[in-house]
N, C-alpha and C positions, 0 to 999 in steps of 0.2 A: 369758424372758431376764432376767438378774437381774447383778449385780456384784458381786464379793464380795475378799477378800484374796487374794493370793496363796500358795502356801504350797510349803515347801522342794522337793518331789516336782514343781513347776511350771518349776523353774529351767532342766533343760535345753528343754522346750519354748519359753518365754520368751527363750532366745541363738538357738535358732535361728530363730525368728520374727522376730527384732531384726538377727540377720546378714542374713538374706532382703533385709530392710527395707532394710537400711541406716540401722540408728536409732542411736542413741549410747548406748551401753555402757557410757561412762566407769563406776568403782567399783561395778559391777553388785552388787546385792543383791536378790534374791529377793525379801525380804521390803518394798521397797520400793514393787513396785509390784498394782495391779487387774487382775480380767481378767473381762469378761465372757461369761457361760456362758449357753449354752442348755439350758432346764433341761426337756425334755423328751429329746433326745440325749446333752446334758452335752457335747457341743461348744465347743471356746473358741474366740470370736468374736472378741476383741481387747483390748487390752490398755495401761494407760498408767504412770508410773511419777512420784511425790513427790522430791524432791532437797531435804532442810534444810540448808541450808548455817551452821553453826553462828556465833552470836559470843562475848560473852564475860559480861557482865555478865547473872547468874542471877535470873531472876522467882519470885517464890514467890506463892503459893495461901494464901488466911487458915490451911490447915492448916499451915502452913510445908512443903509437899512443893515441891520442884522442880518445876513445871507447865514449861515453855520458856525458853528464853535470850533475855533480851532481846538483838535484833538479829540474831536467827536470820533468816534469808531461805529462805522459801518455792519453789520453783522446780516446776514443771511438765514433765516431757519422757517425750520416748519415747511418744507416741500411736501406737499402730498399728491397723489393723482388716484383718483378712482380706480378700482379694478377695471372696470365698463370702459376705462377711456387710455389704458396702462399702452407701453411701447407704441404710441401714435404722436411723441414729438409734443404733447401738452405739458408736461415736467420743464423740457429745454426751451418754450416762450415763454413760460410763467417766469423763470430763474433769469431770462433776456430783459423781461422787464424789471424786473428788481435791479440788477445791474443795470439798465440805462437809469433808473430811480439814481441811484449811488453818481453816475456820474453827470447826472443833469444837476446833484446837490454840491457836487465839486469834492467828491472822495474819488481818489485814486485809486485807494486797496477795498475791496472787499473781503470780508472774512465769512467762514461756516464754520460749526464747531458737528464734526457729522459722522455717520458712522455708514454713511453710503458712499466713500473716497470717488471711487472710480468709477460711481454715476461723475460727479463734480468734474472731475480729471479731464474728460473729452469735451467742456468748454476751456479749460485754461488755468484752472484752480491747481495750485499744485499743495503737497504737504510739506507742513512748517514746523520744527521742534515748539512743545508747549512753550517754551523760555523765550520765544520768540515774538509772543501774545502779545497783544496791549494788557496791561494790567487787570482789567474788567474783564476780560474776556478769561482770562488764567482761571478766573474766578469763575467766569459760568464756566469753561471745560469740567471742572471740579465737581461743577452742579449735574451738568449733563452726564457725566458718566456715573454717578452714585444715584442717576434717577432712569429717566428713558433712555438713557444714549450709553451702558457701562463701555463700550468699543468708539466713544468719537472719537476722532482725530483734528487738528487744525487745519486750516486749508485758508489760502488766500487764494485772490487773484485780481491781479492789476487791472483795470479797469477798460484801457484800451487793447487791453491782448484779448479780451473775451472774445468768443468766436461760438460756433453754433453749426455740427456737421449737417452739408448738406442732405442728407437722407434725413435727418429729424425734421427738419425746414419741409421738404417734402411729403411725408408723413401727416406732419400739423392741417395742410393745406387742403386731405382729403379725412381731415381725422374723426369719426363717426361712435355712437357709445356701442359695443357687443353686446348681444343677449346675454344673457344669465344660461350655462346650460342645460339644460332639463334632465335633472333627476333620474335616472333610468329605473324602470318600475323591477321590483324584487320577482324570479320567478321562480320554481319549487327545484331547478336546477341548480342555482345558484346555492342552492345547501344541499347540494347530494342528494336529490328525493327525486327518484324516480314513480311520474308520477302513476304510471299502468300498475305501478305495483304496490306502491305505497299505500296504507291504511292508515286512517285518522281516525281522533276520539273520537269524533262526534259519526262516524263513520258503519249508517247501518248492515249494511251488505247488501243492498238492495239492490 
């Protein structure tokens, strides 16, 4: 199992795992989110997605290149994991890579606007009064909860506190997709019909 970018050919797989979901779509871009893969079937196990929310005043790198905008805001969303690949620790590297994203681009704080807290919580995320928001983000809480998310919450977490319980680490490392489990067939029991004694329409006496 491994995580890796996403890439254009993933796009329609990715809306309709996200409509399934019920995730937020807003300004969907392919390229912005992970998915991770099992790399012996090549199976996508799930998938999460980066949101920079841009500001204004430009940071520069001693080479003078644009590196980030200062006051760019980080954002977190769109976690999903398949049923087929659920409690097996793919959720917690999907969201490990997102956060080394955040701080390989030189953001300290990540943000979530989410309504699953205390999945979040057991890496490091804690909860943050709305007033506490960057400005853009007040705005999409607003969005989220009048659309998919009416119960998000804020959630930050500093970047170097991230952490990752060893049993999900664990988990990841043998992590396999489950069947589907098979339907159990209807029998004349299961609606009170005894069947020695029961008569049917079609039922000659023969």
């Amino acid at each position: 199992m491994y995580v890796r970018d996403a890439k254009n050919r993933d796009e329609a797989w990715l809306l309709d795992r996200i409509e399934e979901m019920g995730l937020d779509d807003t300004a969907f871009r392919s390229r912005d989110y992970v998915i991770a893969v099992d790399e012996e079937s090549t199976a996508k196990a799930g998938f999460g997605r980066i949101r920079v929310h841009k500001g204004e005043a430009r940071e520069r790198t001693q080479s003078g290149r644009t590196d980030r905008t200062e006051g760019d805001v980080y954002e977190m969303t769109s976690i999903g994991v398949l049923d087929a690949w659920r409690e097996q620790g793919v959720g917690a590297h999907v969201v490990e890579r997102l956060v080394e994203y955040a701080r390989d681009e030189g953001f300290d704080t990540v943000w979530s606007l989410t309504d699953e807290a205390s999945y979040l919580a057991q890496f490091g995320f804690e909860s943050v009064p709305a007033e506490e928001l960057p400005e853009r983000l007040q705005e999409r809480l607003a969005e989220k909860r009048d659309g998919v998310a009416p119960d998000a919450v804020p959630m930050r977490l500093a970047t170097d506190e991230f952490t990752v319980p060893g049993s999900l680490r664990d988990r990841f490392k043998t992590a396999g997709e489950r069947e589907e489990p098979e339907e159990p067939s209807e029998s004349p029991e299961d609606f009170g019909i005894d069947e020695e004694k029961a008569t049917y329409k079609y039922d000659t006496g023969r």
